[in-house]
C-alpha positions as CSV (number, residue, x, y, z in Angstrom):
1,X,-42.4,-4.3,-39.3
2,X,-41.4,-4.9,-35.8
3,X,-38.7,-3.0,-34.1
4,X,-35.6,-4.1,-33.7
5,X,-34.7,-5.8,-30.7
6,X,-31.0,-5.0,-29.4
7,X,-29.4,-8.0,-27.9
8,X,-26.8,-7.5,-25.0
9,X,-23.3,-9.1,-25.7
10,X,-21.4,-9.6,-22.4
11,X,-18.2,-9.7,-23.0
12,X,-15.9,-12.1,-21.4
13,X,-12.1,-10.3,-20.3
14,X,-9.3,-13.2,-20.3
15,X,-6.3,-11.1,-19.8
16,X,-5.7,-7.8,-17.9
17,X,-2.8,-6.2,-17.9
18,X,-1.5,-3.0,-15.2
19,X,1.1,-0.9,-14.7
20,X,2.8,0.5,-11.6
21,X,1.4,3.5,-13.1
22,X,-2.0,2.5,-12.8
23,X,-2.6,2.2,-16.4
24,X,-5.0,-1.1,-16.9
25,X,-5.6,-2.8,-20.5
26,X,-8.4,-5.5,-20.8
27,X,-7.4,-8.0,-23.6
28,X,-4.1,-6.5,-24.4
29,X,-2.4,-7.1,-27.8
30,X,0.9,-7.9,-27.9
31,X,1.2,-4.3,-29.8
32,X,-0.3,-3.1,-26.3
33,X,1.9,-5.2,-24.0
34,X,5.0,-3.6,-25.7
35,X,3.4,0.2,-25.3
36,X,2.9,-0.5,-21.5
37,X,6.5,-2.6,-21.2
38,X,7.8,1.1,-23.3
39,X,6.1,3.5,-20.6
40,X,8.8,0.4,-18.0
41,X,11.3,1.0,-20.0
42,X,11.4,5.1,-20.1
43,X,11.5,4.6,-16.3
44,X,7.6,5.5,-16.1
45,X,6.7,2.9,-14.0
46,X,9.1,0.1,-12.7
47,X,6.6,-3.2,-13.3
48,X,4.1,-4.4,-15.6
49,X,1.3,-7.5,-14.7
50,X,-0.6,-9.3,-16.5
51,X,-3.7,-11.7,-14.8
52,X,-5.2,-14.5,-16.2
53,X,-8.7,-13.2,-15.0
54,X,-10.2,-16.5,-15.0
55,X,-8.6,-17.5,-12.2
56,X,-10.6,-16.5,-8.8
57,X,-7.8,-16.6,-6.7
58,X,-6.1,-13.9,-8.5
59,X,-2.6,-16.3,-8.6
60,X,-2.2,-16.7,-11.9
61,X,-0.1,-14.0,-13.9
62,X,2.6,-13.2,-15.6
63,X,5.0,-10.3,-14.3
64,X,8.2,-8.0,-15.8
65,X,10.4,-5.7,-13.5
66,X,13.2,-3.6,-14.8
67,X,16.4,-3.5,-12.9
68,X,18.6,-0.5,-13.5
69,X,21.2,-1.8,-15.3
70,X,18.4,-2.5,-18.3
71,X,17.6,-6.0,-17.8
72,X,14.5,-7.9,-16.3
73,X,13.6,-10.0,-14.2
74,X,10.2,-12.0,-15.9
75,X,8.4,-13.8,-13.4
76,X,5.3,-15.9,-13.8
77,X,2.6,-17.7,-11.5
78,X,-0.2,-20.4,-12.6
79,X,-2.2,-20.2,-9.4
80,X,0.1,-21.9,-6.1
81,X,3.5,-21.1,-4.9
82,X,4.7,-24.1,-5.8
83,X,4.2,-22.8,-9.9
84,X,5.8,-19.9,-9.4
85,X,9.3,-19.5,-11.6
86,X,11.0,-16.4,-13.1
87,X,14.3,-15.9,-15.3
88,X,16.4,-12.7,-16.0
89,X,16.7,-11.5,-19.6
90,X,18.8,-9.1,-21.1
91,X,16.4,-6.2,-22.3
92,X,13.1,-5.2,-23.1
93,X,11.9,-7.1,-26.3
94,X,13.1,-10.5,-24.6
95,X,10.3,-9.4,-21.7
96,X,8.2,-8.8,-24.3
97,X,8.7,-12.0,-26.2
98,X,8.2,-14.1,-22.9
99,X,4.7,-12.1,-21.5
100,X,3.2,-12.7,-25.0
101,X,4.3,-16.5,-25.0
102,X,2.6,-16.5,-21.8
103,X,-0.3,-14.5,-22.3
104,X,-1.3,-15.8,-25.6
105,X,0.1,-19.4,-24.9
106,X,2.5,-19.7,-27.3
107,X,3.7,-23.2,-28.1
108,X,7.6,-24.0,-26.8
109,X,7.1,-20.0,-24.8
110,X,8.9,-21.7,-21.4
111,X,11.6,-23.4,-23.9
112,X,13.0,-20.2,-25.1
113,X,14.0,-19.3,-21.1
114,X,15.9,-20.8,-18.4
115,X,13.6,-21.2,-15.4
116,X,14.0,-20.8,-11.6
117,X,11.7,-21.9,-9.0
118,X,10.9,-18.0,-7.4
119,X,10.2,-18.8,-3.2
């Protein structure tokens, strides 16, 4: 018999997501997303990214902030200035709902927000 031979997977990161905190998820679920967007909510950090990693320029992302009355502002970026648009929505699982439509592409994700142009 011949040994086995152990073949190196590389494995390919799509998504990261961070916290102000400094926390950092590779491939988040949306399970994960809504932990990180509970440690903004509790007031343990104010912001939560997440990065299309397969874009270079590092431009491409998708963005929640909590304001102190309890809403959010949701921002998101596909790569130039020109695509960069963000909306306010009431509370946390509406942040949620629109970082998973954009993270996982989610048919209609854009639909279910009212968009401005962020300069």
């Amino acid at each position: 018999m011949e040994p086995c031979q152990h073949l190196r997977v590389e494995r390919t990161v799509g998504l990261r997501a961070s916290s102000e905190s400094g926390d950092t998820i590779d491939d988040p679920s949306e399970d994960a997303l809504f932990l990180m967007l509970g440690d903004v909510e509790a007031g343990e950090s104010s912001f939560l990214i997440v990065d299309r990693l397969a874009d270079a320029s590092g431009q491409t992302y998708a963005q929640a902030l909590r304001n102190a009355d309890g809403s959010y502002v949701v921002e998101y970026r596909d790569g130039s200035a020109d695509r960069h648009y963000g909306t306010l929505v009431a509370d946390v699982r509406s942040a949620h709902r629109l970082l998973t439509g954009w993270a996982f592409e989610v048919p209609g994700w854009r639909a279910t927000a009212r968009w401005d142009r962020v300069r």
